[in-house]
N, C-alpha and C positions, 0 to 999 in steps of 0.2 A: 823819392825824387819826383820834381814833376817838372813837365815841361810844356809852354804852349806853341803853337804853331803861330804864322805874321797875322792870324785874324784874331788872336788873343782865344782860341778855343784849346781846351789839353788835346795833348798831343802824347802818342807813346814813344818813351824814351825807348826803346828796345824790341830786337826783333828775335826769335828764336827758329833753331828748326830742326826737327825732327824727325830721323829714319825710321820707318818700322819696317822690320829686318825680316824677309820669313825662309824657314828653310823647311825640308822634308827631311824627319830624325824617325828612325826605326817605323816609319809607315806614317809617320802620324806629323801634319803642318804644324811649326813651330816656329814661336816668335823668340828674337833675341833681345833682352831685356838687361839691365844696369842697375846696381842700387843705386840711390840718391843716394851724396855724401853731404848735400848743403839743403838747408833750409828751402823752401818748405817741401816737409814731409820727408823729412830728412830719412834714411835707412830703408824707405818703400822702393817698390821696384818702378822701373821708369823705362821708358824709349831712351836709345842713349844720344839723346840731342844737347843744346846748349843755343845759348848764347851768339849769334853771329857779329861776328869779327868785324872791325872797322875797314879792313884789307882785303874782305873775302868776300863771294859770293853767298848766298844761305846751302846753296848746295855744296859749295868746299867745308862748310862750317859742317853741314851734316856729315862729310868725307872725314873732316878731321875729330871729331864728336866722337865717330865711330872707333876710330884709331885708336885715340886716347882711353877711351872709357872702355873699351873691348876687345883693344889689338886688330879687330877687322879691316883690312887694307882697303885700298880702291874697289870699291864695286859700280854696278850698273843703278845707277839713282833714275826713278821717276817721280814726277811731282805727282802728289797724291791731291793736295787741298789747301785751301788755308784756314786756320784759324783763327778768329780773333775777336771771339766774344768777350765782351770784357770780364769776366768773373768765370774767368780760364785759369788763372792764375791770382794767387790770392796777394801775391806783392804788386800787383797793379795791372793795368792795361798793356798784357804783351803778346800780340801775335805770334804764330807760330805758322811756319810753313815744313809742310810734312812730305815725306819721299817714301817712296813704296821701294823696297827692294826683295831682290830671291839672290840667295847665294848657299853653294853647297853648305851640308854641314861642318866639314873639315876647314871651312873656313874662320872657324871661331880657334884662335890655337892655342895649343895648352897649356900655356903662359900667358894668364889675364891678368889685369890691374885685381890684385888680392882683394881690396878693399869696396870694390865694386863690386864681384860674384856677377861677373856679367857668365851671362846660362841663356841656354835656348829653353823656353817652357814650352809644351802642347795647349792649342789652343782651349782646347777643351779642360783644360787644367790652368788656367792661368790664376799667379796670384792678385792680391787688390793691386792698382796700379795708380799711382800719383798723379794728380793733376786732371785732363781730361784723357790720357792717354789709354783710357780703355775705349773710348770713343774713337781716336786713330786707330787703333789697334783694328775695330770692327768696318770701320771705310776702308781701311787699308784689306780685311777681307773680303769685301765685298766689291772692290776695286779688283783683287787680283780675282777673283770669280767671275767678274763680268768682261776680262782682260784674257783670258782662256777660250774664252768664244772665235776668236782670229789663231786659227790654227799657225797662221806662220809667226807669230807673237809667243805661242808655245811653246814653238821647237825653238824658235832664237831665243827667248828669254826665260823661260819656264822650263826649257829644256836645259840648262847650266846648272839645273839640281839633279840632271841624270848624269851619271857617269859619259868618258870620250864616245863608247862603245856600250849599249844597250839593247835591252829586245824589247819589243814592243808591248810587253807586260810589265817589263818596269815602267814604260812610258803612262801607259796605261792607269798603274797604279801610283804613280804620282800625278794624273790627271783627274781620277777619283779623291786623292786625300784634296786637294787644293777644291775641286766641288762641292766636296761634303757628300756624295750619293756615289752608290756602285752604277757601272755602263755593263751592258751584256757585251763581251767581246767583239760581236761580229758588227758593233754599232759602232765601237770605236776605231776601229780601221777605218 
């Protein structure tokens, strides 16, 4: 399909958008991921985005994306970036606007859409990933990296990967895995 905009130049019919999901699983930052069930690259694993809705905002599409494709309820969405180089997508010119989120890991429930094998992977282990979504994947780490430096951004939103009640070693050590370097304790306080 193609379409122009009133100056006669193409235009992109379609807008997409993209969660990338992270949580803390046995010590170690992890992203949650979807297989593709449509073309292209169909069966790789993906962000679990889509498609924005004629009805919806790109951030409800990501809210509902999640839903659908993961069972993940409402979470805290940030906007991460946009994307839209043209040869992102190999069906044509579609941007993609992308949302950074953190949510426990119990928040993935144990009744997924079968057919998707939506799974948290370790970043450090991740499989090939469709599309450009290995490139969100690494803004989306580098976002939440550079997003840890404002301590009170930590405890409110960084901090919903620590349990109600916590010690400040757990804090700690999910302040380490989301850095990527170990802190000497008495620096982290």
């Amino acid at each position: 399909m193609e379409a122009t905009n009133d100056a006669g130049y193409a235009a992109p019919i379609g807008l997409a958008a993209d969660p990338v999901v992270f949580t803390l699983l046995d010590g170690r930052l992890s992203v949650l991921l979807a297989r593709r069930l449509e073309e292209p690259q169909r069966g790789m694993f993906a962000l679990p985005g889509g498609f924005v809705g004629a009805e919806e905002s790109p951030e409800q599409t990501a809210e509902r994306k999640l839903r659908e494709k993961t069972g993940v309820g409402s979470v805290h969405l940030e906007q991460l970036r946009t994307y839209a180089e043209p040869a992102r997508d190999p069906r044509g010119w579609l941007p993609s606007i992308a949302y950074l989120a953190l949510v426990p890991p119990g928040a993935l429930p144990d009744r997924t859409p079968a057919e998707r094998d939506a799974s948290w992977h370790p970043l450090d282990a991740l499989p090939e990933l469709a599309l450009d979504h290995a490139r969100i994947v690494d803004d989306g780490l580098w976002r939440l990296r550079a997003r840890i430096a404002d301590k009170a951004w930590f405890m409110r939103v960084g901090g919903g990967l620590l349990p109600e009640e916590f010690t400040l070693s757990q804090a700690q050590r999910l302040y380490e895995a989301i850095a990527g370097e170990a802190l000497d304790p008495a620096n982290f306080r």
